[in-house]
Steps between C-alpha positions, in 0.01 A plus 500: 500500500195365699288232436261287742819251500708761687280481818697162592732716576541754817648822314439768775348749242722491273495349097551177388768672208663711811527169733632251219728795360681551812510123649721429177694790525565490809538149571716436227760729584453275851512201287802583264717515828420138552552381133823645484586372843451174294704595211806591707423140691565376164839673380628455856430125498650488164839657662492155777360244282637334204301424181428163515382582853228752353473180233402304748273763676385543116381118442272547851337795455407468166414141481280525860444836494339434135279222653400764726345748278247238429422578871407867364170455386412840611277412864625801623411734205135363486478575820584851462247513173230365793237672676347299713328655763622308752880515464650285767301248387631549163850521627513171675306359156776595339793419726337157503567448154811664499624240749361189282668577273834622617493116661398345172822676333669430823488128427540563072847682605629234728449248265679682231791537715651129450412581101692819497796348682530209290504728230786764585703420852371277749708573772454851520131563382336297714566588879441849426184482223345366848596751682365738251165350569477581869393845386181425325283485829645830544402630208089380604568690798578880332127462366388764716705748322191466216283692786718823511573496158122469406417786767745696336711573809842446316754616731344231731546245224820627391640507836405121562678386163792677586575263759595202243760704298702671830503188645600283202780781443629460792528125549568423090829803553612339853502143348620551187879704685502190762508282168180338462500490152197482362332450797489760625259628228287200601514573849418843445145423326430326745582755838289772253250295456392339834595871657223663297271213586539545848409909483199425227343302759567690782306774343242353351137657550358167437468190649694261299227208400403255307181615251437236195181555269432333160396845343859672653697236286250582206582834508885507527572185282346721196735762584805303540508226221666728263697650749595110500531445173745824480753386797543176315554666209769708736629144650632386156640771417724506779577158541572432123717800539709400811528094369579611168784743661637268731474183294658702207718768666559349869440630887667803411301635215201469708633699772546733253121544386436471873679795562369738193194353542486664915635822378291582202173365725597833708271698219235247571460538853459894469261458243307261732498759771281730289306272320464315838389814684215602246338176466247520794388820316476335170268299670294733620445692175533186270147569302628844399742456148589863485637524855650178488705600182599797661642296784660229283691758307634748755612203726681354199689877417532521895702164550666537170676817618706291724472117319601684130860681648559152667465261283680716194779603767541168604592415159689780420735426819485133538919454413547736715305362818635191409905616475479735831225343712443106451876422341558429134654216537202283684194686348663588138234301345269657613486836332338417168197337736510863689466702242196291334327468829552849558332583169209243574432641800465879384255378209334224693375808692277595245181444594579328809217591701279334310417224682370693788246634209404099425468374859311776622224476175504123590638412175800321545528277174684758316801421711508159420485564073820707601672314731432190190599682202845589768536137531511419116762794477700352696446151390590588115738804569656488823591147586664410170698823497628381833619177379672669212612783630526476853445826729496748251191296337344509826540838502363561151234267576380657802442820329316333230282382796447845644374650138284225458341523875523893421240495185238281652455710796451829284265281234276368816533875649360664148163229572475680833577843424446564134617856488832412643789637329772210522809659288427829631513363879799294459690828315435693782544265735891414409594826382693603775660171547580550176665801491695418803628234344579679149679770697704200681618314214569846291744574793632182538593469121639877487720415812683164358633447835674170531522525949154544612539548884365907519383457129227292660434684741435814312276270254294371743427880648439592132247276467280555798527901462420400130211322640402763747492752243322359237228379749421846627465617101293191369278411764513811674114515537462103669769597758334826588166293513682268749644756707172655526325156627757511789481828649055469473348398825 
């Protein structure tokens, strides 16, 4: 893998393929520590906190954090896809629009605050939806990360970002026993945030300044619209979901989608670590369709090796995380969501990746005809089913979401790569999730037993040998490919 692209990059005499092959192997097994270092933030949490507490926590994050994502436009990622041959001047081009507009969102989000209090519960949204919002000069500041993670020196990225999550552990767990409540997930975003800030800058190469040109805003703007146009398809989505569950349901029920909503997002993050990690090479070889489907697909069988036996395991043993781990009788509810958002997130995995494939062909407006034709979904499926039927419609809803989301990736991916196979990728791509979880339930029905407790246990072990197993036999050849990547110098 070598293309004219790849000399933006210092790879010591080694290949593109050996270089982006080993970054995401080895920095997601780096990477996978931290994500579930946030998944155990979130079951311990759920141990201190009660659910109208993660209600409450729900109702901010989702209604500013949503606002946010119109923040996302993708700066970062364009600057990657750059190659301008002066690159500090580039950087500080692009970290001046990246602060403009972080403040113009800045402003959007604190006058949304007195709207979303007026809304659900003035007393306690307010002082801490400000709060929230000291962090968003802090997340300016971590633009320097975009230099090591263009260079593709990833353990110096990855060792930079790991700052956030350790430190929001730390102060989110300490709060949360002294009995802050649900501050102390706010004050926890916050400590991670302004913590990685502080390193970013510290060891940024750059000089952090102010670079403005007609022609830069040119440039980005057609990038980023329908990146736009997709996070406000996102926004309404989650904010008719969380007013239509707490208006309908109450506090309560919202903590509850809160809560299945972090654990299932677990998948996600992995998946981003890979797809992440290849995208500076997908840059650098975007012109060339046959490598670039070769990429696209092996990523994709790569993270669904781990995102397939999550999401279908998280499912299969939602009661039972909920009865021995969070407490039946505060997060009952909340095993029908589980088990949907469980399956979402294995499928949703299918063809994941391929919006590294879109940005780095400059061709984003594929993500915005599926992020629309989500938004309908949920507008004639989802919604009414959760005014009917509560959080089991959600749950059925959500799924119907994922399917829909699901095909118009792989119909957009057949324009791009026309001899892609998509039935035969997503077989092999969930047969050993599959299996595992066919072996599982064929236990599990044989066994009857009424007292879980080592039943569980012995389940759960079942399922990951199962897992193991039929790995090594299906996609014997990808692992041994992977394994070979890592021991190449």
């Amino acid at each position: 893998m070598s293309s004219p692209g790849s000399q933006r990059f210092d790879l010591r005499g080694r290949s593109l393929r050996v270089v982006a092959a080993r970054g995401t192997l080895v920095n997601s097994v780096f990477l996978v520590a931290l994500a579930a270092l946030g998944l155990l933030r979130g079951v311990i949490l759920a141990r201190f906190l009660e659910p109208d507490d993660y209600g409450i926590w729900g109702v901010l994050i989702i209604s500013l954090g949503t606002l946010l994502w119109l923040k996302q436009v993708g700066i970062g990622d364009k600057y990657i896809q750059q190659d301008d041959p002066d690159q500090q001047l580039a950087f500080q081009k692009a970290f001046t629009l990246e602060l403009a507009f972080t403040a113009l969102f800045t402003l959007v989000l604190a006058g949304a605050i007195p709207v979303i209090a007026v809304t659900f519960a003035p007393s306690e949204i307010v002082l801490p939806g400000y709060v929230l919002l000291c962090v968003m000069p802090a997340l300016v500041l971590q633009a320097p990360l975009w230099i090591y993670y263009r260079r593709l020196e990833f353990l110096k990225q990855r060792l930079l970002q790991a700052v956030d999550p350790l430190v929001s552990f730390v102060v989110a767990i300490a709060l949360a026993i002294a009995g802050a409540g649900y501050w102390a997930l706010v004050l926890g975003v916050v400590a991670g945030g302004w913590a990685s800030a502080i390193v970013s800058v510290r060891s940024c190469p750059y000089p952090l300044r102010l670079r403005y040109d007609r022609g830069t805003l040119r440039s980005y703007a057609s990038f980023s619209i329908p990146l736009l146009l997709a996070s406000g398809s996102a926004i309404v989505i989650a904010q008719g979901t969380i007013t239509a569950t707490t208006a309908h349901l109450g506090i309560a029920a919202a903590g509850v989608v809160t809560l299945a909503a972090s654990i299932s997002q677990f998948a996600d993050r992995v998946d981003q670590i890979v797809s992440g990690t290849l995208y500076p090479a997908i840059c650098a070889v975007a012109d060339r369709t046959e490598v670039l489907q070769e990429v696209f697909t092996k990523a994709n069988r790569i993270a669904l090796l781990w995102a397939a036996p999550f999401g279908l395991g998280l499912a299969v043993f939602a009661g039972d995380l909920v009865h021995f781990v969070l407490g039946q009788d505060r997060w009952g509810d909340a095993i029908p969501v589980l088990e949907a958002f469980g399956v979402a997130a294995a499928i949703n995995h299918l063809g994941f990746n391929w919006d590294s494939i879109l940005r780095a062909r400059d061709d984003t407006r594929p993500m915005a005809v599926a992020a629309g034709l989500t938004l309908v979904a949920f507008l004639v499926v989802t919604l009414p089913l959760i005014l009917l039927e509560g959080l089991e419609g959600l749950a059925v809803g959500f799924l119907v979401q994922t399917v829909v989301v699901v095909l118009a990736r792989f119909w957009f991916l057949r324009r791009i790569f026309p001899a892609f196979r998509t039935l035969a990728h997503c077989v092999r791509a969930f047969a050993p999730a599959l299996v595992a979880t066919a072996v599982t339930l064929g236990l599990r029905l044989l066994d009857g037993a009424s007292e879980r407790g080592l039943v569980t246990i012995a389940e759960l072990a079942t399922f990951v040998a199962a897992t193991a197993v039929a790995t090594v036999a299906l996609e014997r050849d990808l692992v041994r490919e992977a394994r070979g990547y890592l021991r190449r110098d």
